[in-house]
N, C-alpha and C positions, 0 to 999 in steps of 0.2 A: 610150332613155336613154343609151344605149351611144356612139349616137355624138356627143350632148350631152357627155357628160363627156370624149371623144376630144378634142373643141375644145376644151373650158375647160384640159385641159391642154395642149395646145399654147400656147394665149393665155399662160396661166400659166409656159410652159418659157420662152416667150418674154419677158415681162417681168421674170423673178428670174435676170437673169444675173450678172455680175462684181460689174458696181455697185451692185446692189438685196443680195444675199448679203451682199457685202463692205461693205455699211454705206455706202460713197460718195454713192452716192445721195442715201440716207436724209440723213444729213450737209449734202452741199452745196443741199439742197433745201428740207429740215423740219427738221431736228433744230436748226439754229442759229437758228431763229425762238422757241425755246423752246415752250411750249404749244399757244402757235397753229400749231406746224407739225403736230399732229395733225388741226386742223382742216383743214389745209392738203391733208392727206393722204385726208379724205374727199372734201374739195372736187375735189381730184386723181383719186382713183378715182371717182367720177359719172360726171366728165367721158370718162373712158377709157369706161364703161360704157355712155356714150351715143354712143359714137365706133365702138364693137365693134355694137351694134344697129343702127345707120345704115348702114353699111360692107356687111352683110351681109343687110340690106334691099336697099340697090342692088344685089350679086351674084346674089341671088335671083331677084330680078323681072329682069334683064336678062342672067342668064349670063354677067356679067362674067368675060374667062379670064386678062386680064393689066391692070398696072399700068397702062400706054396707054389702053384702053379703058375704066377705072375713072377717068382724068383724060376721057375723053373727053365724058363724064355729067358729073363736074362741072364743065370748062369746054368747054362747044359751039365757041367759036368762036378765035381766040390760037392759033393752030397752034403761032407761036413760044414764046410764054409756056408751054403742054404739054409741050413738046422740053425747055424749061430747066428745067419743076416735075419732069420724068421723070429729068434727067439729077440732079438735085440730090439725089432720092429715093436713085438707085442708090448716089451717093459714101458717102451717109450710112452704106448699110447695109451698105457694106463698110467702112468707117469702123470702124464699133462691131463688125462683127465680128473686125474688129484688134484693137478694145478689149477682147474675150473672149480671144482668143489672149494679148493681154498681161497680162490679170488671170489667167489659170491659171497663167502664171511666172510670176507673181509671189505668186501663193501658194506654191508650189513652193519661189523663193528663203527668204519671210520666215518659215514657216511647217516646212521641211525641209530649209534649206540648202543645197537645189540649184540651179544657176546656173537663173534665169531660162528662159532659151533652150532646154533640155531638154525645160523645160514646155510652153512654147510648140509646140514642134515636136510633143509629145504629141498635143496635143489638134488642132494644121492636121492633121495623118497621119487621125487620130480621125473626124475631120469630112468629109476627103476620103474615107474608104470608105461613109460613111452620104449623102454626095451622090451616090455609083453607085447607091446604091439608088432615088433621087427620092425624091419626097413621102411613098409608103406609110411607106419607113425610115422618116424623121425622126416621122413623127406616131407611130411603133411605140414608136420612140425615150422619147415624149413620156410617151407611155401608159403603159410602164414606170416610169419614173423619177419625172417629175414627183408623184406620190401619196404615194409614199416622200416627197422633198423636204419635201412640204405638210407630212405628221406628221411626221416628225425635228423642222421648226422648228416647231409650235406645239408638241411639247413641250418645246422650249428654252425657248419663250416665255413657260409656266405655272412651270418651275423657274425663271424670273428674276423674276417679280413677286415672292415670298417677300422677295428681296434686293434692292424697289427701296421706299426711303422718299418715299411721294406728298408725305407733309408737307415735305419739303423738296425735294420738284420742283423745285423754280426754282433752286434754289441748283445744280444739275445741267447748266444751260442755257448751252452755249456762244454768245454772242451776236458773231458776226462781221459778219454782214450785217443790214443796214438796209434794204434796199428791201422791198416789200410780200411779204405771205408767200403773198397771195393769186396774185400777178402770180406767185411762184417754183410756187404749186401749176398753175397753167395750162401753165407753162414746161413744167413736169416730164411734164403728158399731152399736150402737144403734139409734144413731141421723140419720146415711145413712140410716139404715132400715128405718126408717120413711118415705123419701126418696123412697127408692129402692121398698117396694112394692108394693104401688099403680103405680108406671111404670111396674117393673111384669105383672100384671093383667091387661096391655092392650096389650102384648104380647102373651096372650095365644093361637092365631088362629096357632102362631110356635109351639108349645109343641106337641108332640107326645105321650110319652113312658118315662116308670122312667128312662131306658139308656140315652136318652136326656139328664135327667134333673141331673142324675148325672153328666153327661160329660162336661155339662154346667156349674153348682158349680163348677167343679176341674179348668175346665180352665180360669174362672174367677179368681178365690182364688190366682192362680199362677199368673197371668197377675196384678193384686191388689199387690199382695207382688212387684215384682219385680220393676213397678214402683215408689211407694210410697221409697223404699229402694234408687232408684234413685236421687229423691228429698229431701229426709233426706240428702243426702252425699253433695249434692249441698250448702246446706246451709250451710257444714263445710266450706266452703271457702269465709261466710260474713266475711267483716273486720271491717264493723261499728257497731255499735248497732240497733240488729237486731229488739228490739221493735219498733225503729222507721218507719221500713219501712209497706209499703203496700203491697210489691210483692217480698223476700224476694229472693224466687229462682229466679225472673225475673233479680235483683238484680245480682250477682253473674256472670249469663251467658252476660248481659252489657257488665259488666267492667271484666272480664277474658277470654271470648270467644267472642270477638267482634263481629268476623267474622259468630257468631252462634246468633247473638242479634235477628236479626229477625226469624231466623225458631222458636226461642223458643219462640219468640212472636207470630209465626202461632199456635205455640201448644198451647198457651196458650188460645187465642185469639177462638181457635176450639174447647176447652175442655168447654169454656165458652157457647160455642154457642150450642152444643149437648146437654147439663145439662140443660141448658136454655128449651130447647125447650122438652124434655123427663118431666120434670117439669109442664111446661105450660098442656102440651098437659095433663096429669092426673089429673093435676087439672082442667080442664074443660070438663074432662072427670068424674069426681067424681059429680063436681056441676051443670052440665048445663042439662036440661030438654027436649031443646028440639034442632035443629039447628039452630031458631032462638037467642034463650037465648047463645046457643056456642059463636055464634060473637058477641054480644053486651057483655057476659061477656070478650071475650078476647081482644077486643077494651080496656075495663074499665081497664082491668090487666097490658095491654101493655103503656098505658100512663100514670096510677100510677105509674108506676116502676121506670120512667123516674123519677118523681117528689121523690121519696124517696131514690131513691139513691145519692142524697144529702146528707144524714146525713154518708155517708163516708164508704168505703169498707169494711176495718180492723176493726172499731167500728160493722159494724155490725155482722162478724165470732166471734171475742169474746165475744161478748155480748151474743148473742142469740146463737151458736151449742149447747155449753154445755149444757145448759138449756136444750134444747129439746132433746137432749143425756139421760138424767134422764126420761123422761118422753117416751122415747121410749125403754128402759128398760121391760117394762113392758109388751110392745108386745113383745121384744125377748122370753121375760120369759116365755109368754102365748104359743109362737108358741113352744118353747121346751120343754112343758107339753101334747100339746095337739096332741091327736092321734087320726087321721078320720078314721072311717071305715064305713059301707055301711050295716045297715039294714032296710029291707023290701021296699027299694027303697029311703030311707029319711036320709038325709043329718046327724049325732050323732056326737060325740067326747065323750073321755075321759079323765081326765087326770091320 
């Protein structure tokens, strides 16, 4: 069971980073559909939960050890199509680990009044010593923290229902976007998958047996829903215009739970740093050669990060998720066509 709940919180450190904490997420994905972005949001978590049991079904049965070899199961043959699905994976996931660097200064800035870039530099330092350690760190990392995380916010989440009026729910509902809520709930698991399984596949040394990985999926799927529902309901209680802000739930618990500013600034602050470093560590596990090429690329990764999180927190979750929401599409698609099986010793699929 031990090392069941080892994964679920890595899965979990990795999913509740900047975006998902800081309410952005929740925001640009569910919260403006009104109602139906709860639904949105279970529809959204299934999806992840059937993404996390496939993933680690194929690492199982064939020892998947990297991101290559995991494209290589699901597409056989496209040499060149693999090269561009591998190289597209990598930008992502250094991408959004920018986007963690940016969102810790930027709580830092709105939050403490300290320049941005202080922050930022904290947490690239932060991150560069827990990639010397490899995988063990970061999953140690996970195991620590991430539990803390889960309780601190579901008990935000029972002290805000007291203070949210269901009967006038709607009246609560920022309605910006028009397109389907359903189409924004696939969005929203398709970009994580992108995400999520190259961090999978450095967790395989845990997997055992399909019960595992069942048990694994279900109790993720449940721990996904109940938080993100947490933070949807928090946002009902902005009272300014919620485009403006950067940190939307950070927002909220400030100025109506004072007394709770800071823990949800540990949560926030810890969701950041587990994504961060679940992130780091796959991507330099995807790209790097040898242990020497490991730390010169993660020296290069950790003081970029600094320098681009400049161009600002919230510019870069709406700009870029969605995008690569559409674009990660296509492996959900792949993995729920393709079915491994095992002849004469050599790795096949079907769809």
């Amino acid at each position: 069971m031990r090392d069941i709940l080892k994964i679920v919180f890595v899965i979990i450190g990795t999913m509740i980073g900047a975006g998902f904490a800081s309410g952005q997420e929740m925001y640009l994905f569910f919260f403006s559909y009104g109602i139906k972005g709860i639904i949105g949001i279970i529809i959204s978590s299934v999806m992840m939960g059937f993404v996390i049991y496939k993933t680690f079904q194929i690492i199982n049965k064939y020892g998947v050890n990297t991101y290559k070899d995991f494209l290589a199961i699901l597409i056989q043959k496209h040499e060149k199509l693999k090269l561009i699905i591998n190289t597209v994976i990598n930008i992502f996931i250094l991408i959004t680990f920018f986007i963690m660097i940016a969102g810790f200064g930027a709580y830092f800035e709105q939050e403490l009044g300290i320049h941005s870039l202080i922050g930022s530099g904290i947490l690239a330092l932060a991150t560069f010593f827990v990639f010397m350690t490899s995988v063990k760190g970061f999953v140690k990392a996970n195991e620590l923290l991430v539990p803390i995380l889960i309780g601190f916010l579901v008990m935000i989440g029972i002290i805000n229902l007291k203070d949210i009026h269901f009967l006038e729910f709607g009246n609560y509902m920022v309605r910006t976007n028009h397109s389907s809520f359903i189409l924004s709930a696939i969005l929203y698991s398709s970009y994580n998958s992108i995400l999520l399984i190259p961090v999978l596949l450095t967790l395989k040394n845990y997997i055992q047996n399909k019960k595992q990985i069942i048990t694994i999926a279900t109790i993720s799927t449940i721990i996904i829903i109940l938080l993100s529902i947490i933070v949807f309901l928090l946002l009902v209680n902005v009272d300014v215009d919620i485009t403006k802000l950067e940190m939307p739930a950070v927002y909220v618990v400030s100025h109506m739970f004072k007394l709770l500013k800071y823990i949800y600034g540990f949560i926030l602050l810890g969701s950041i740093f587990t994504t961060a470093i679940s992130l780091g560590i796959s991507f330099l596990q995807n790209t790097s050669k040898n242990k020497k090429s490991y730390t010169q690329i993660a020296v290069i990764m950790c003081i970029t990060s600094v320098i681009i999180s400049k161009i600002g927190f919230s510019n870069l979750v709406s700009s870029l998720y969605p995008v690569f929401g559409y674009l990660g599409l296509v492996q959900i698609l792949k993995l729920a066509i393709t079915v491994p099986l095992y002849r004469n010793s050599k790795i096949i699929h079907k769809p």
